[in-house]
C-alpha positions as semicolon CSV with decimal commas, in nm:
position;residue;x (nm);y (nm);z (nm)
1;X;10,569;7,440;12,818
2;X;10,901;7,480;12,818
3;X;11,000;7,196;12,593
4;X;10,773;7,275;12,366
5;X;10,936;7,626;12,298
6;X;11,267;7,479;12,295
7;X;11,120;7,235;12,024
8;X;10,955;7,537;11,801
9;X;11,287;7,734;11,842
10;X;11,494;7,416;11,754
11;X;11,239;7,378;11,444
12;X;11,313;7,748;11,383
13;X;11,681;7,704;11,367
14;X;11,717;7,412;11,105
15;X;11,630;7,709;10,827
16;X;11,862;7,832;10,636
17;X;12,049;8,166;10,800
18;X;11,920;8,403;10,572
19;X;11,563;8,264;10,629
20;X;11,612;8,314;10,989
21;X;11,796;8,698;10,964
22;X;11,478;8,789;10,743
23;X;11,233;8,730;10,994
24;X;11,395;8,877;11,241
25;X;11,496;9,160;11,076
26;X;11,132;9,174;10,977
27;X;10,975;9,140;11,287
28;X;11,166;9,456;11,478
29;X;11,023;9,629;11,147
30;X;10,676;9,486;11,194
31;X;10,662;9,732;11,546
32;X;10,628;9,991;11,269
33;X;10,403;9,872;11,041
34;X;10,068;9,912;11,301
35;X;10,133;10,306;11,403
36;X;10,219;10,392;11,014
37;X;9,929;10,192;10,867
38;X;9,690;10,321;11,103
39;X;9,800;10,611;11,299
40;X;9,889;10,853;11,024
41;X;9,561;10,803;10,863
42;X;9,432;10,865;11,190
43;X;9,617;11,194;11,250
44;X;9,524;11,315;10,926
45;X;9,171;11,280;10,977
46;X;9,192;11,466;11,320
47;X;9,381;11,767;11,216
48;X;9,171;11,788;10,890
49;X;8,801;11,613;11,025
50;X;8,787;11,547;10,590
51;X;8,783;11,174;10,490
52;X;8,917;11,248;10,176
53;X;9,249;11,329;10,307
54;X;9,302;11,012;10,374
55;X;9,210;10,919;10,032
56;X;9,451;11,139;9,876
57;X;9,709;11,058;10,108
58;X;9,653;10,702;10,020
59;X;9,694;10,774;9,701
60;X;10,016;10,933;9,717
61;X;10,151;10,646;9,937
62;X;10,028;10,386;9,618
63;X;10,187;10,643;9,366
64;X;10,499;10,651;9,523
65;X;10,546;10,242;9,532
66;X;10,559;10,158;9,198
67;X;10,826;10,476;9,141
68;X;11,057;10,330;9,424
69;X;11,026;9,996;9,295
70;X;11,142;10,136;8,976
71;X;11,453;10,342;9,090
72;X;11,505;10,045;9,326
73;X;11,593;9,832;9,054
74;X;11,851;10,087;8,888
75;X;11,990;10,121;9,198
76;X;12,058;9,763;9,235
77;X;12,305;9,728;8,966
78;X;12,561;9,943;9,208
79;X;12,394;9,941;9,576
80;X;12,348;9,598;9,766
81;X;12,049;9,502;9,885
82;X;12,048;9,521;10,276
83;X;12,137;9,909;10,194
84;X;11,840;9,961;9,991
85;X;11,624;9,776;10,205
86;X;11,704;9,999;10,542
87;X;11,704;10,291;10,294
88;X;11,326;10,182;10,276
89;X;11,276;10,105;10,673
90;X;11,414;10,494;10,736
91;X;11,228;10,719;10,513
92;X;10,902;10,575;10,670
93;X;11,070;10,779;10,979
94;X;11,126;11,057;10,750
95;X;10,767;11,067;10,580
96;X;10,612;11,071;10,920
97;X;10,856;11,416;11,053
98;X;10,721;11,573;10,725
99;X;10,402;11,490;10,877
100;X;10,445;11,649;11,182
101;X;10,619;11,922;11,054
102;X;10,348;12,073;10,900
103;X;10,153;12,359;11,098
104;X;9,830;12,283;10,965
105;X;9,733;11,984;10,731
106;X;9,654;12,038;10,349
107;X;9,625;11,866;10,055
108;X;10,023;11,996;9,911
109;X;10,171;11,829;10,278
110;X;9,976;11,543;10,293
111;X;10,087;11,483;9,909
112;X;10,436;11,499;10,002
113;X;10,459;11,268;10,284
114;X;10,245;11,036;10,151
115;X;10,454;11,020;9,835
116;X;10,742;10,956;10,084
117;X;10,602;10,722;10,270
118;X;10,528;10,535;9,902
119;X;10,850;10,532;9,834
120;X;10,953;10,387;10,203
121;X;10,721;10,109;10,109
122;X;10,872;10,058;9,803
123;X;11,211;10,016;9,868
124;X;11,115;9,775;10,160
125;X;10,854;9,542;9,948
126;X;11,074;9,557;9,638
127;X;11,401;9,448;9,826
128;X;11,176;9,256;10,116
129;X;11,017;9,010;9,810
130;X;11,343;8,946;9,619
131;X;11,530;8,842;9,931
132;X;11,219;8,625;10,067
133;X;11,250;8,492;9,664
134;X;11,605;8,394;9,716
135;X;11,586;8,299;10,078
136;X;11,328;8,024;10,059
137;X;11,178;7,745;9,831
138;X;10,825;7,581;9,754
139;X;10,893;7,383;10,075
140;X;10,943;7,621;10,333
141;X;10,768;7,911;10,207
142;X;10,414;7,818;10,427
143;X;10,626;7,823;10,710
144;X;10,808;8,198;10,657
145;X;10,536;8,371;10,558
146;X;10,299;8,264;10,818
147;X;10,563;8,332;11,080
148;X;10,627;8,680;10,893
149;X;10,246;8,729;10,924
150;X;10,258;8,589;11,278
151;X;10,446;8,854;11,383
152;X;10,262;9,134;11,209
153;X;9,971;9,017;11,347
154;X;10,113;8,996;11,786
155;X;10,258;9,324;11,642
156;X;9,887;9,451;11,557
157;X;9,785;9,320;11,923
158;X;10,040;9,511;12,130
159;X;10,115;9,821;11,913
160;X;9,778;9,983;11,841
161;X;9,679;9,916;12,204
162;X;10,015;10,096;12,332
163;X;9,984;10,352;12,122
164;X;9,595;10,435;12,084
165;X;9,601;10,437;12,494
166;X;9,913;10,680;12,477
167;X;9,753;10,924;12,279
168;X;9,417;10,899;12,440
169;X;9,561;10,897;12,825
170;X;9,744;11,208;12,764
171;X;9,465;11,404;12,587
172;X;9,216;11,274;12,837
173;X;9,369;11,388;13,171
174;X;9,547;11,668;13,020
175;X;9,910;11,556;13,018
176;X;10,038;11,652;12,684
177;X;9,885;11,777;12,350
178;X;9,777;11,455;12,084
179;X;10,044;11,618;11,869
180;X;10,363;11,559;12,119
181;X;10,250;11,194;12,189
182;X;10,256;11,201;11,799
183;X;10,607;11,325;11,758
184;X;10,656;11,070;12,017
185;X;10,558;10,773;11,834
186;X;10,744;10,919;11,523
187;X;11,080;10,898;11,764
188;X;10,954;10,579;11,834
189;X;10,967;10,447;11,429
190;X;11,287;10,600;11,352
191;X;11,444;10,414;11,634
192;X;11,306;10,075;11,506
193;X;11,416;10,086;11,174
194;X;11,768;10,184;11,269
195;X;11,762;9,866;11,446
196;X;11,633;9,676;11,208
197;X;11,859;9,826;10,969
198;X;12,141;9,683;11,173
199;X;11,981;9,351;11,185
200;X;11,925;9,265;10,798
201;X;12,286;9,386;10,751
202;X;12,371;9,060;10,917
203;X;12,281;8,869;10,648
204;X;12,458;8,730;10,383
205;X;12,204;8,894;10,105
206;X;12,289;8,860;9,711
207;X;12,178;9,106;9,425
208;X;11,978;9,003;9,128
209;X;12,137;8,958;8,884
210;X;12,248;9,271;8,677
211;X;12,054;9,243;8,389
212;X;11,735;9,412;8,266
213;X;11,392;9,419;8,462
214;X;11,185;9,591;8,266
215;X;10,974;9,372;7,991
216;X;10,629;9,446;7,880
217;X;10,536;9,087;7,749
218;X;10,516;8,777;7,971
219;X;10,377;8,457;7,948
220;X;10,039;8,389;7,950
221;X;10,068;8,174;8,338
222;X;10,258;8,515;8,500
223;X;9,911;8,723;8,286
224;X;9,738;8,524;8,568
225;X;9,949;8,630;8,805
226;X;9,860;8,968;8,716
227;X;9,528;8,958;8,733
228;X;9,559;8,790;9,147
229;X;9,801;9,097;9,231
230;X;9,546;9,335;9,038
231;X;9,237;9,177;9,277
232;X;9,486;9,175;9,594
233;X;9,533;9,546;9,485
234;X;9,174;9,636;9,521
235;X;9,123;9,507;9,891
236;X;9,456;9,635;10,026
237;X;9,336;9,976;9,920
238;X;9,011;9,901;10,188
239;X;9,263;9,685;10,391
240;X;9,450;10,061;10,482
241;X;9,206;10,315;10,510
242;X;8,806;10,158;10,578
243;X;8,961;10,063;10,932
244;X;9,057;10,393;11,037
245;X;8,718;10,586;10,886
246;X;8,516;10,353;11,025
247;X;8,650;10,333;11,380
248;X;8,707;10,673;11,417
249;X;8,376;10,780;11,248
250;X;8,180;10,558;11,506
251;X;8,462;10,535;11,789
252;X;8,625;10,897;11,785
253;X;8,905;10,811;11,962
254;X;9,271;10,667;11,889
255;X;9,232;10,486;12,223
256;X;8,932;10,254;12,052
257;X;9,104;10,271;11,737
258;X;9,405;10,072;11,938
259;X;9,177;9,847;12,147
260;X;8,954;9,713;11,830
261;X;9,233;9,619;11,614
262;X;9,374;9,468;11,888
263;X;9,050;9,279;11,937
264;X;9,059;8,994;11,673
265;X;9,455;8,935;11,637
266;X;9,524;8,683;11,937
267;X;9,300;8,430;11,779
268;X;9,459;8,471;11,414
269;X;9,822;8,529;11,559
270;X;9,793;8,110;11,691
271;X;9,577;8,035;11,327
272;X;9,864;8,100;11,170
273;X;10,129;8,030;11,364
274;X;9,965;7,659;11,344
275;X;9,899;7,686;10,922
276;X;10,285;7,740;10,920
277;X;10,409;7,478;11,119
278;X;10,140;7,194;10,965
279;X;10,070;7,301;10,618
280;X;10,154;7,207;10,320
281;X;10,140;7,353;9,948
282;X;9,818;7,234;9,847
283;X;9,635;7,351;10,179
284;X;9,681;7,757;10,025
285;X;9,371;7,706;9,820
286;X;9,218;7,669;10,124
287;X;9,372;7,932;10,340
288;X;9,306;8,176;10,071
289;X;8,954;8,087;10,033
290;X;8,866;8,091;10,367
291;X;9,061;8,457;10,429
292;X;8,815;8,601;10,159
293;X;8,527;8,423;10,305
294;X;8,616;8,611;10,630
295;X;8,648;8,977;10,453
296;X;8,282;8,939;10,271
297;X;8,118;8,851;10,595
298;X;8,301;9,159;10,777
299;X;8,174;9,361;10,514
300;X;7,819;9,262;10,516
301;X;7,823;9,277;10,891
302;X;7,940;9,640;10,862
303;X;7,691;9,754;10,560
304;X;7,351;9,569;10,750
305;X;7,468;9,737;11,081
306;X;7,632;10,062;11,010
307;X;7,704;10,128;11,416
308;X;7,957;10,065;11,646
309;X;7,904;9,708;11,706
310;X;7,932;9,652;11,322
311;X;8,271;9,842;11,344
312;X;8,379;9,600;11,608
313;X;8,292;9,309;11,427
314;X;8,417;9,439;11,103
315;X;8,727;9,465;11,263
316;X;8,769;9,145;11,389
317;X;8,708;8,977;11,080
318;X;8,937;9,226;10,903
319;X;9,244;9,109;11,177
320;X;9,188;8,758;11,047
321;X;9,124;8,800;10,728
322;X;9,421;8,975;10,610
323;X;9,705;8,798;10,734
324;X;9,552;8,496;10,622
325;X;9,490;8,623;10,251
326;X;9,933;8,712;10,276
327;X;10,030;8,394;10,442
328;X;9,860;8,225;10,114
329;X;9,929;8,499;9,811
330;X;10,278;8,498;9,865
331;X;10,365;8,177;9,816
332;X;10,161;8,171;9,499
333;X;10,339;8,445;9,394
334;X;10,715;8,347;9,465
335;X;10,613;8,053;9,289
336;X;10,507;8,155;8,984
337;X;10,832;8,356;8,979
338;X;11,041;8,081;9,044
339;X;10,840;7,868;8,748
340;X;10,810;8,176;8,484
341;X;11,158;8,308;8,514
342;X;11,291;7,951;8,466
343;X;11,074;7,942;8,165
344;X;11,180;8,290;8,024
345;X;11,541;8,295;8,122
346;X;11,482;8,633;8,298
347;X;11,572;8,815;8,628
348;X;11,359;8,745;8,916
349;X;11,341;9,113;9,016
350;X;11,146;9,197;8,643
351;X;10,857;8,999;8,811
352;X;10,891;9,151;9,107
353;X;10,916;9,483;8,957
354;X;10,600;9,380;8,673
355;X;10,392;9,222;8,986
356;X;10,387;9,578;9,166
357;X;10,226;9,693;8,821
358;X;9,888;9,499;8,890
359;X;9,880;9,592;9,269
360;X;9,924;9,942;9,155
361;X;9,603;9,880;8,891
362;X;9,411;9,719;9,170
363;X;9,494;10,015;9,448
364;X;9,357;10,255;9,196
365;X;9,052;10,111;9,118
366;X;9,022;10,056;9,501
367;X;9,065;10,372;9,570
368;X;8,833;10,512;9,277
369;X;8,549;10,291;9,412
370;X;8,570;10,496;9,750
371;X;8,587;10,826;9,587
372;X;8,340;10,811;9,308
373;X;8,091;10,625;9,541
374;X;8,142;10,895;9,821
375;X;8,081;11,182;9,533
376;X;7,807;11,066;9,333
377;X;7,594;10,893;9,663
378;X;7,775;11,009;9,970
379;X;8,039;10,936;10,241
380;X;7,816;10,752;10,435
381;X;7,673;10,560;10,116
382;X;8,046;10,465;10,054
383;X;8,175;10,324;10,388
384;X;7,849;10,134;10,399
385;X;7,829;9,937;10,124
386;X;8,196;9,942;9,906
387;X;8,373;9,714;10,125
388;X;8,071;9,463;10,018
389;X;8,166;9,554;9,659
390;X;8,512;9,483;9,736
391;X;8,453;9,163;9,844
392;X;8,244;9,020;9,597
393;X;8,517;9,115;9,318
394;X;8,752;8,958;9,543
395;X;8,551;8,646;9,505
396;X;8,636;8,623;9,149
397;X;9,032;8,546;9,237
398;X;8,978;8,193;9,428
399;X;8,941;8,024;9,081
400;X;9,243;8,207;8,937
401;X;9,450;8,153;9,283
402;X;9,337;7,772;9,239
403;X;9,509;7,776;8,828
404;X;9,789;7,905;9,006
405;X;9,854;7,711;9,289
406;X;9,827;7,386;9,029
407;X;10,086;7,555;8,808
408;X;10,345;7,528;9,097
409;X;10,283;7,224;9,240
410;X;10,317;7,086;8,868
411;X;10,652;7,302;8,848
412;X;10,813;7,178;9,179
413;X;10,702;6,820;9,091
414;X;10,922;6,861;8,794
415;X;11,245;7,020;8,918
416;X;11,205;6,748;9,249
């Protein structure tokens, strides 16, 4: 047993140093990502008991991405990078104080911090892809991001169950108030990033080039590209909030909310832990296919049972199907940058910066789905049956993911 870590940490170490300070950096962050994802979602909806709270605080949070992506790039003509990135691992500290800080939940506060916490994401994707971009090649990118979603995923095991039980515990027998062992978790975050801040400063990171970022025609392969990030858009705007109106509209309690997400994550945490170390390029078709094969059948499960049990098996299929969906996409994506910007003669951060534009399209219509659904049938009609709707759109990007994927493997034959 031992041997064989030695051997995966010796593997681990013949990457390149930057590679290697990314993913760590990354996975102290990844302690985060479970308790903002689903825990402030979840402490909306029990201080308000009104769905569409979540909605609109979703909303805020995908308004306030594209906006930090934007400033992000003006501010990397004078800032370096590993600043900008911990700028974005600290305000997700700061968006959930505002949070807390608020003596009874509304529509005007949860606007605010969600906007916020937009803008934490922002300046962590935007400076998190361009250094993954610069970091890595064709060759090595299977292996990073399915470690990267590796340890998002045994983050999404031990977090929610931590803190779901912490809340729950303290509420049940009476020790403290939800609310403290909320301020508690928000202690918790700011900690984290501050370390991880530390950690990606030991890098040796390079800004983009300081040139211009914002274009508004492309070529016709990085249209394509578009179109992928516009369907990814659409089921990362179910990805964040079905899990947390489900569970706690069946569940009721932050405790089961831990416990269930923590269900189906062991299994995909060694998936792709084993897709990184013994896949190649041409296996991401598959990957990808197979991740939105996983998300349709969660969502019929869900709209033919509508209980508990269809929850917990929703769930499960949810764990896997995610990470496996990002362990494939990006790739693609970082590929089609490296091939289009050699092409164009542009910076790699305009694609970056354009790419956000068709998540920000797909998170909208996403989102619109939910609402419109929820006001014109009802919420119940909504959570049934739109993650099946979801899913069959979704089905429409393996042939455009498959164009891609050829595109790449035609453009790294090339520059071999």
């Amino acid at each position: 047993m031992f041997k064989l870590i030695e051997k995966e940490y010796e593997h681990f170490k013949s990457f390149p140093r930057n590679m290697r300070i990314l993913l760590l950096t990354n996975l102290i962050y990844a302690l985060v990502l479970p308790i903002l994802e689903l825990f402030v979602g979840a402490y909306i909806l029990r201080q308000s008991d009104n769905t569409s709270y979540v909605v609109v605080y979703q909303l805020m949070v995908y308004l306030g991405i594209p906006v930090a992506f934007l400033v992000n790039g003006i501010l990397l003509r004078r800032i370096k990078i590993a600043r900008l990135y911990s700028l974005g691992m600290l305000m997700s500290g700061v968006a959930m104080t505002i949070m807390m800080m608020l003596d009874s939940v509304d529509i005007v506060g949860i606007s605010i911090s969600g906007l916020v916490m937009g803008c934490s994401y922002g300046f962590f994707w935007a400076n998190r892809d361009f250094l993954s971009l610069s970091s890595t090649n064709d060759s090595n990118r299977n292996y990073y991001f399915s470690m990267e979603t590796f340890f998002y995923t045994i983050t999404f095991i031990i977090i929610p169950a931590i803190a779901g039980y912490f809340i729950a515990t303290g509420e049940e027998f009476g020790w403290y108030p939800a609310k403290a062992a909320y301020i508690t978790l928000t202690i918790v975050v700011f900690g984290l990033t501050i370390f991880s801040s530390i950690m990606v400063h030991q890098g040796d990171f390079v800004n983009p080039k300081n040139e211009r970022f914002i274009f508004f025609k492309f070529h016709k392969d990085w249209n394509w590209m578009l179109l992928l990030g516009g369907f990814k858009g659409i089921a990362q705007a179910a990805i964040f909030f079905f899990p947390i109106l489900l569970i706690l509209s069946f569940v009721g309690k932050e405790g089961s909310l831990g416990g269930l997400v923590a269900v189906g994550s062991l299994i995909t945490a060694m998936v792709l832990y084993l897709i990184g170390r013994f896949s190649r390029p041409e296996h991401r078709i598959y990957v990808f296919s197979f991740g939105l094969l996983v998300f349709l059948a969660g969502g019929l499960v869900n709209s033919l049972f509508f209980s508990a049990i269809g929850v917990v098996i929703y769930q499960i299929c949810n764990s896997l199907s995610r990470p496996l969906l990002d362990a494939a996409y990006y790739p693609i994506q970082l590929g089609v940058i490296d091939h289009i910007s050699e092409l164009e003669k542009r910076n790699k951060f305009a694609y970056i910066f354009n790419h956000e534009a068709g998540l920000f399209v797909g998170r909208m219509i996403g989102c619109l789905l939910f609402l419109i659904a929820s006001e014109y049938a009802s919420p119940e009609f909504a959570l049934r049956y739109v993650l099946v709707i979801i899913a069959l759109i979704q089905a429409i990007s393996i042939p455009v993911a498959q164009k891609l994927i050829k595109k790449v493997q035609n453009y790294s034959v090339a520059t071999s």
